[in-house]
C-alpha positions as CSV (number, residue, x, y, z in Angstrom):
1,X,-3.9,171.1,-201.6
2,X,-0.6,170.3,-199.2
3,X,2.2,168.6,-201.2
4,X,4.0,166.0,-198.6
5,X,7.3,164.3,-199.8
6,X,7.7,161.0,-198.8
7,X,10.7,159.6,-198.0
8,X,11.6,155.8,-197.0
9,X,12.3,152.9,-199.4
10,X,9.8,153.3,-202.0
11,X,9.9,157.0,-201.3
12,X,11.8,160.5,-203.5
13,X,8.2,161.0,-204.4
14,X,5.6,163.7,-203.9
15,X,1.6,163.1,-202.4
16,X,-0.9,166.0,-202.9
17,X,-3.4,165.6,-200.1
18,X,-6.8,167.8,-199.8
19,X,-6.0,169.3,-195.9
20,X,-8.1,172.1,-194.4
21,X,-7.7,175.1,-192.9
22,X,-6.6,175.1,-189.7
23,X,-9.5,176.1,-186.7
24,X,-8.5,176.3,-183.2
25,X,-12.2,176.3,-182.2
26,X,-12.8,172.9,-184.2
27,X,-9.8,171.3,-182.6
28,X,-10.8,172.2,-179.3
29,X,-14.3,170.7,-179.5
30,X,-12.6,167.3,-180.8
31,X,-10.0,166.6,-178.1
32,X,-12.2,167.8,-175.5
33,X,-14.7,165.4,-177.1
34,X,-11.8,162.3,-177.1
35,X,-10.3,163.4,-173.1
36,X,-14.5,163.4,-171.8
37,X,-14.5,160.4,-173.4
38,X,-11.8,158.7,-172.0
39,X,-12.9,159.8,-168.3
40,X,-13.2,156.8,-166.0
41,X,-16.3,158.7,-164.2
42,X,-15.6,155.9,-161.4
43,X,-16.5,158.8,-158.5
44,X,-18.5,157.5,-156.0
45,X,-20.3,158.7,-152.7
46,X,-22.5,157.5,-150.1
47,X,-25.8,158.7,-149.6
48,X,-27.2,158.8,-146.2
49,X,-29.2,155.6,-146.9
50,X,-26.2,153.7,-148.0
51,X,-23.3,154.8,-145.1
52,X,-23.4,152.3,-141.9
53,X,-25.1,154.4,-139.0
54,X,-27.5,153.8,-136.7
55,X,-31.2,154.5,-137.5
56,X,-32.0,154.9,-133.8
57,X,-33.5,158.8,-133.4
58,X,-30.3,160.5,-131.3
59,X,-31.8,161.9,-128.6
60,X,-35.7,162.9,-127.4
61,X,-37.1,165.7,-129.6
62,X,-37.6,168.2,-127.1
63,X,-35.8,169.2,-123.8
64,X,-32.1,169.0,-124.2
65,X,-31.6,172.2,-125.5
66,X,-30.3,171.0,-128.8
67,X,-31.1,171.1,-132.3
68,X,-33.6,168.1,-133.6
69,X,-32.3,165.4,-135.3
70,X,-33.3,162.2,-136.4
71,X,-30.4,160.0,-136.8
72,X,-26.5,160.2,-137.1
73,X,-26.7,159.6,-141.0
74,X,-27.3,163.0,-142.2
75,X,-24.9,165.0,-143.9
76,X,-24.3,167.5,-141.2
77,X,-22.4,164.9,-139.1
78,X,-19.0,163.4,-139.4
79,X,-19.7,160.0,-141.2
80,X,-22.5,160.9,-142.5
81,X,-23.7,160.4,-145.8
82,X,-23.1,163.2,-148.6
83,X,-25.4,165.4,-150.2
84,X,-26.0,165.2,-154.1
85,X,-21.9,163.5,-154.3
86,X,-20.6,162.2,-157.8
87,X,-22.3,158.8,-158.9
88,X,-20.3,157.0,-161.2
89,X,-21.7,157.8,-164.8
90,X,-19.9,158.4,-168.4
91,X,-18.9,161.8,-169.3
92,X,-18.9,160.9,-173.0
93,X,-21.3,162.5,-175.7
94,X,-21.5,162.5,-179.2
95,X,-19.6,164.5,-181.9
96,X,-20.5,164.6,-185.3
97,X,-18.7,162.4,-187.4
98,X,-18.1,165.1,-190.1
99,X,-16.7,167.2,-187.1
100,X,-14.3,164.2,-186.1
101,X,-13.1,163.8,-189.4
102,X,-12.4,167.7,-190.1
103,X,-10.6,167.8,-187.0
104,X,-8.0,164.8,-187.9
105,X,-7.5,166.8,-191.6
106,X,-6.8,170.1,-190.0
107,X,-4.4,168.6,-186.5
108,X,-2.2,166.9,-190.2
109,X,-2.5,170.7,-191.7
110,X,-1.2,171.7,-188.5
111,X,1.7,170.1,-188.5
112,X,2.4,170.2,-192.3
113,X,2.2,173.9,-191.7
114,X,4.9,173.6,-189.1
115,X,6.9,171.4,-191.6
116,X,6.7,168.2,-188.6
117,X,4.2,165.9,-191.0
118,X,7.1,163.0,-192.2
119,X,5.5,160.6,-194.7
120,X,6.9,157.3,-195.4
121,X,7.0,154.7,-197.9
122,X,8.7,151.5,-196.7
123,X,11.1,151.8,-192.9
124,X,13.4,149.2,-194.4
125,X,14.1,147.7,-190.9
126,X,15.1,145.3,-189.2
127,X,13.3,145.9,-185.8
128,X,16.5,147.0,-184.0
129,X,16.8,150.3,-181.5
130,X,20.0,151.3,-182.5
131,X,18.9,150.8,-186.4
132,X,15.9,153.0,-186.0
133,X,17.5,155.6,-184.0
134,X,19.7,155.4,-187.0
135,X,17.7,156.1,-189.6
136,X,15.8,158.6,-187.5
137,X,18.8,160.8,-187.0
138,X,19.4,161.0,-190.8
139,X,15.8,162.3,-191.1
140,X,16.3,165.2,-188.4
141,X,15.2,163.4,-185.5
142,X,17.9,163.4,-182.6
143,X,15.4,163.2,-179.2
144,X,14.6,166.9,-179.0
145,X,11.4,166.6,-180.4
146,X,8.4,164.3,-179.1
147,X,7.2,162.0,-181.9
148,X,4.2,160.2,-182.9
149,X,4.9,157.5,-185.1
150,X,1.5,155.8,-186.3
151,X,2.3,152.8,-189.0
152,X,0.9,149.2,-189.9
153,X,4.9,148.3,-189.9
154,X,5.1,146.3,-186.7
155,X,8.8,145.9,-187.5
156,X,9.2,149.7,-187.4
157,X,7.1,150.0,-184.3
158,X,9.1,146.9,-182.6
159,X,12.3,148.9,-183.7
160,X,10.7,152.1,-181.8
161,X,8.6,151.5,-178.9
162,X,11.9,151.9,-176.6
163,X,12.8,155.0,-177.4
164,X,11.3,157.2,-174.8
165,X,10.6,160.3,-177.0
166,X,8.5,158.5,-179.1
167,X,5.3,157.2,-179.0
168,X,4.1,154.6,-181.7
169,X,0.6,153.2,-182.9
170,X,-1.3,151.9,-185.7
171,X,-2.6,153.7,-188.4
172,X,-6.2,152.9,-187.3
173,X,-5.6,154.6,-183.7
174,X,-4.3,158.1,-185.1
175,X,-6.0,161.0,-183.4
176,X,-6.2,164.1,-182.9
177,X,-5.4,164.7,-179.2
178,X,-2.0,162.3,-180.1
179,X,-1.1,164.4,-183.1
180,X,-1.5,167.8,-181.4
181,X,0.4,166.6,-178.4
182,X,3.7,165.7,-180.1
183,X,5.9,168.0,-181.7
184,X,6.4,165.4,-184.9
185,X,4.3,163.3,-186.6
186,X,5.6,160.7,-188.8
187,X,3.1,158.6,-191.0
188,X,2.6,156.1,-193.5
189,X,2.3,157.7,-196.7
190,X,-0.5,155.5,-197.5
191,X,-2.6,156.4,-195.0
192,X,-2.4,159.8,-196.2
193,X,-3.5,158.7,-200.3
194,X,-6.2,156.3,-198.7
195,X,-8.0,159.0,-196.0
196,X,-7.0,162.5,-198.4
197,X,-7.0,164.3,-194.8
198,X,-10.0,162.5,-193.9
199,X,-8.9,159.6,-191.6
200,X,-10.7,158.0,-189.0
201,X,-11.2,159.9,-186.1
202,X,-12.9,157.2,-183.9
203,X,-10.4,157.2,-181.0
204,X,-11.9,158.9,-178.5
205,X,-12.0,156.5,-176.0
């Protein structure tokens, strides 16, 4: 059981919430699982029946010394069509939820463990930059850090989505790929009594 102090408005209080061991394996599965997911898988090649060539037969099958062919649309030839190219198609699969969920609890045990998980209870601003670079300096951010600020406050996130070394979304879009790739996360501290590490790892598209 992680103790997380909350700071903020309504904060000078402590949260217990139920995080699990850390697994590198288990993390690896889940944000390979979100990046396949969010592949485009736009690819696309012609086969020889689609590519704009003649379908005339080149040349006579026998007596000009060369090799047979049929027509210029084989793959052997310069403008030809391409053998067994991409297609588009989606590069998604399926993870199980459990396995989502225990991947979201253990990327926040990651970076309690590092002492980078900020909970908050009330931002208290007034959607101003220069406010919330304020109030982030007196809670140990000064730019040095990338941070991931996920909160319902749309005040707090108008005051933030500016600054370039921080990245802000809603609650509901907190994942694990996001948390893992910024050095700081700082979160509502009700999100963390509602979800008790397990959260909703749905953002893998």
């Amino acid at each position: 059981m992680a103790q997380i102090d909350v700071i903020g408005k309504n904060g000078g209080r402590q949260i217990d919430v139920d995080l699990p061991e850390v697994n590198k394996n288990i993390l690896h599965d889940v944000v390979t699982w979100q990046l396949a997911s969010r592949r485009r898988g736009t690819a696309s090649t012609k086969t020889r029946a689609q590519v704009s060539r003649g379908g005339k037969k080149m040349y006579s099958q026998k007596g000009t010394g060369n090799a047979r062919h049929g027509d210029r649309s084989v793959p052997t030839f310069v403008g030809g069509g391409v053998a067994f190219g991409p297609k588009p198609r989606s590069y998604g699969y399926t993870l199980p939820r459990q396995v989502r969920q225990l991947g979201l609890g253990m990327a926040l045990a990651a970076r309690q463990g590092e002492g980078k998980l900020i909970a908050v209870d009330g931002f208290d601003l007034d959607g101003k930059t220069k406010n919330f670079l304020a109030w982030a300096a007196q809670n140990g951010m000064d730019g040095s850090e990338k941070v991931l600020l996920a909160t319902d406050d749309v005040v707090a996130r108008r005051a933030a989505r500016n600054v370039p070394w921080i990245s802000v979304m809603a609650v509901a879009g907190v994942n694990v790929y996001d948390i893992l790739r910024h050095d700081r996360l700082v979160i509502d501290a009700a999100a963390l009594e509602m979800s008790d590490g397990e959260g909703t790892e749905e953002a893998g598209a």
